[in-house]
C-alpha positions as CSV (number, residue, x, y, z in Angstrom):
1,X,180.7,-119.3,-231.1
2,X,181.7,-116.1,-230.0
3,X,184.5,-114.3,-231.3
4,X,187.4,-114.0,-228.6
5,X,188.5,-110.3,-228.2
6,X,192.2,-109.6,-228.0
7,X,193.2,-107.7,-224.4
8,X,189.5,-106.3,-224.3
9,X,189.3,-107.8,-220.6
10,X,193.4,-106.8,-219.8
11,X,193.7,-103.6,-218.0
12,X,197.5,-103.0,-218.5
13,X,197.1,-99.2,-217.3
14,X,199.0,-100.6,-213.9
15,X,202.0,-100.8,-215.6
16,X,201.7,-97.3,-218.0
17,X,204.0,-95.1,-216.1
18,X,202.1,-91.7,-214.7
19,X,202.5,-89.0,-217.0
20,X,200.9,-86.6,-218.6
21,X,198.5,-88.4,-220.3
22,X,197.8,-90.2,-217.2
23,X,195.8,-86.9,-215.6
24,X,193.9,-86.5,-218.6
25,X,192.3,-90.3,-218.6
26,X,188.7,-89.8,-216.6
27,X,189.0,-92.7,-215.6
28,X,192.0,-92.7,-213.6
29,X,190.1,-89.3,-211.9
30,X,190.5,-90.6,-208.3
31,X,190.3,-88.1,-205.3
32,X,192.8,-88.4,-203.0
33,X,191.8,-88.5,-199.3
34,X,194.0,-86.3,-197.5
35,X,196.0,-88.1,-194.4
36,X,195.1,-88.9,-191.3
37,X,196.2,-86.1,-188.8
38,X,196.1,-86.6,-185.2
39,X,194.9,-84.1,-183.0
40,X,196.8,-81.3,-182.2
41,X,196.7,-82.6,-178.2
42,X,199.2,-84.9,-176.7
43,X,200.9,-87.5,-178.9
44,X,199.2,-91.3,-178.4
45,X,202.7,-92.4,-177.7
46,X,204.7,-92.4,-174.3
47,X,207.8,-94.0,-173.2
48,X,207.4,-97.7,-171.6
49,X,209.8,-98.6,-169.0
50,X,211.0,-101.9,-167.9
51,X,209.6,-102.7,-164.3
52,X,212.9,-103.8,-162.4
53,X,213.5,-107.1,-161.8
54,X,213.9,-108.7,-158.1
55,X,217.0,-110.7,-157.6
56,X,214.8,-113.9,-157.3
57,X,213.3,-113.2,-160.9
58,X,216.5,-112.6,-162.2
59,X,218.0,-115.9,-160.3
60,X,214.8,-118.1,-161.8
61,X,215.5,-116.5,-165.1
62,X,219.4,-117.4,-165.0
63,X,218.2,-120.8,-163.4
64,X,215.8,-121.7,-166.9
65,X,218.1,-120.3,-169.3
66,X,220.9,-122.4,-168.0
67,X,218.7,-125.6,-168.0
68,X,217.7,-124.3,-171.9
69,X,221.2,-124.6,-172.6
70,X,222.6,-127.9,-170.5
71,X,219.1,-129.2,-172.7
72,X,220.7,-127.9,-176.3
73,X,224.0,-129.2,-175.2
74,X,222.4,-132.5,-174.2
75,X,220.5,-132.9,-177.2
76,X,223.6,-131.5,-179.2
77,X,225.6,-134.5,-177.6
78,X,223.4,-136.9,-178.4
79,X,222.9,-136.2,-182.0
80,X,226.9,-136.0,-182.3
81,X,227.1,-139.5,-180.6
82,X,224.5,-141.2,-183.0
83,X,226.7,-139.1,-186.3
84,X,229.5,-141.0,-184.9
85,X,228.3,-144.6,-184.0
86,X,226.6,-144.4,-188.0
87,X,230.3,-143.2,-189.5
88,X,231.3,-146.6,-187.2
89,X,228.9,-148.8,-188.4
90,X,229.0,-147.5,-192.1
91,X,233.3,-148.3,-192.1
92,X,232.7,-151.8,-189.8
93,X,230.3,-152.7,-193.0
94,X,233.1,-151.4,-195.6
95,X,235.8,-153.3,-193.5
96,X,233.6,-156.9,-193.2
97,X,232.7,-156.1,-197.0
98,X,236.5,-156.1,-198.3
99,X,236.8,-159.4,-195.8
100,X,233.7,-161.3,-197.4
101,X,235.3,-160.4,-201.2
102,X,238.8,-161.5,-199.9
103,X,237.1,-165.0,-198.6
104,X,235.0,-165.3,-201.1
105,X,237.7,-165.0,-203.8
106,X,240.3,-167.7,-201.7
107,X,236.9,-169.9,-201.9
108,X,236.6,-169.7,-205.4
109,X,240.6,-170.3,-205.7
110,X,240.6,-173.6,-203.6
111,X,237.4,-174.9,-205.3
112,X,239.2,-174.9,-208.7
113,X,242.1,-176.4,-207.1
114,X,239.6,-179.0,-205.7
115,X,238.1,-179.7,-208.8
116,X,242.0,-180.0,-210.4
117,X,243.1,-182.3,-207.4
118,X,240.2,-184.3,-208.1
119,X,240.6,-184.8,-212.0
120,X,244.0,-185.8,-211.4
121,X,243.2,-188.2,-208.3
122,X,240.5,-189.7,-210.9
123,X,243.1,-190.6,-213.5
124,X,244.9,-191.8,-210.8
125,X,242.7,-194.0,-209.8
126,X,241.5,-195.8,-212.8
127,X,240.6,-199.1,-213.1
128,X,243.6,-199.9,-215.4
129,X,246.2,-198.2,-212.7
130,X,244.4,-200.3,-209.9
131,X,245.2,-203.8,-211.6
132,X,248.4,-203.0,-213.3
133,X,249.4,-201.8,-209.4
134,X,247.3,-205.0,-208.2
135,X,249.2,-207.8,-210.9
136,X,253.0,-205.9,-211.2
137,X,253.7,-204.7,-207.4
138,X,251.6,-206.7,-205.4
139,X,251.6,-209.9,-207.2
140,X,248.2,-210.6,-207.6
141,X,246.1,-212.9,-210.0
142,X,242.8,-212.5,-211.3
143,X,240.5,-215.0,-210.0
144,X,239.5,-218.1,-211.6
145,X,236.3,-220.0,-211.7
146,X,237.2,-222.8,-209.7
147,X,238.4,-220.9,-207.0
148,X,235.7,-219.5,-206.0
149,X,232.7,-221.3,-204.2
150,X,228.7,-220.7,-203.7
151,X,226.8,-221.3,-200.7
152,X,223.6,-222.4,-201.1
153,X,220.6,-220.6,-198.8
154,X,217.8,-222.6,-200.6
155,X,217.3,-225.1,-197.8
156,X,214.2,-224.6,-194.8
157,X,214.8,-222.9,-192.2
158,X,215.7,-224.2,-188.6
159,X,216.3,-222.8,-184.7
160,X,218.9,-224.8,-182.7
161,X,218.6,-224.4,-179.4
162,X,221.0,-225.4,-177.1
163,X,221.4,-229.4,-176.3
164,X,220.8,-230.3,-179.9
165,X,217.1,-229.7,-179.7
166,X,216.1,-228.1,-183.0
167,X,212.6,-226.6,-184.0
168,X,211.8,-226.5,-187.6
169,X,208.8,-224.9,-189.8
170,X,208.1,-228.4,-190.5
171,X,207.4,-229.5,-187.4
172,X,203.9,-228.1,-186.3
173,X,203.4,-228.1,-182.4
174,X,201.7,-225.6,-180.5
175,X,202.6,-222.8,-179.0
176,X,202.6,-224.8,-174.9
177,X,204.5,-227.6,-176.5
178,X,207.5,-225.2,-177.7
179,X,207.2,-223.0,-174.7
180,X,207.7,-226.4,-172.8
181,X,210.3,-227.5,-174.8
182,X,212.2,-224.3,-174.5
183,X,211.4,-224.3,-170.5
184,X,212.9,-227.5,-170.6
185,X,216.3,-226.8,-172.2
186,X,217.3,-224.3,-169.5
């Protein structure tokens, strides 16, 4: 590995300030050139003078830099318009914001009233309350057995038609014979 030389590559002589010893380094021997001198003759340099306008150049001219500004002003309205409508919508959100949170805490106010209104409409309403109401103030009796009565549903089935015919599931005729028998009734 080779050994790494400390500022051998750095030329810091830009940055030594030119003095004495700075004519005395050969390597910093440079010939000057000598400035460029001009001949003696007439100078390259001469005086270049508008060319006059006509009164139609100047009237187009006037005419584009007044549609360059009604176009700034345009574009200048515009932009202000669009700053404006955005501070609107940003305080219609902030408005409809404090709105929702003012709803949205009534909700949560009636729903615990709900929920109170309905524990106490519960023990209101308990079974007890209903009889004791049902026996004291209404004067009502819990039923007996022998007042109440079954109907029995256990028996076959039967169509009365009108003029006492009957049809029965028991009864097997065809399909002409109780078409005819219907026909017949009416």
């Amino acid at each position: 590995m080779a050994k790494a030389q400390k500022y051998s590559d750095a030329d810091f002589a830009r940055f030594e300030s030119p003095g004495p010893a700075y004519n005395r380094n050969a390597a910093r021997k440079i010939e000057e050139v000598p400035p460029l001198r001009r001949p003696s003759g007439k100078p390259d340099m001469h005086l270049v003078q508008k060319k006059k306008k006509t009164a139609a150049e100047a009237k187009r001219e006037m005419q584009l830099a007044s549609r360059k500004a009604a176009k700034i002003l345009a574009i200048s309205i515009f932009l202000l318009s669009m700053l404006a409508a955005l501070l609107y919508s940003r305080l219609r959100v902030d408005e409809l914001t404090r709105e929702v949170n003012t709803v949205t805490s009534r909700l949560t106010e009636a729903q615990g009233e709900n929920v109170r209104l309905s524990m106490k409409l519960d023990s209101m309403i308990s079974l007890e309350h209903v009889e004791e109401y049902a026996e004291n103030t209404l004067g009502m009796t819990k039923v007996e057995g022998y007042q109440m009565e079954y109907i029995d549903l256990s028996g076959s089935d039967k169509v009365v038609l009108s003029g006492d015919k009957t049809l029965s599931a028991d009864n097997e005729t065809s399909l002409i014979e109780k078409l005819k028998a219907y026909l017949n009734v009416e």
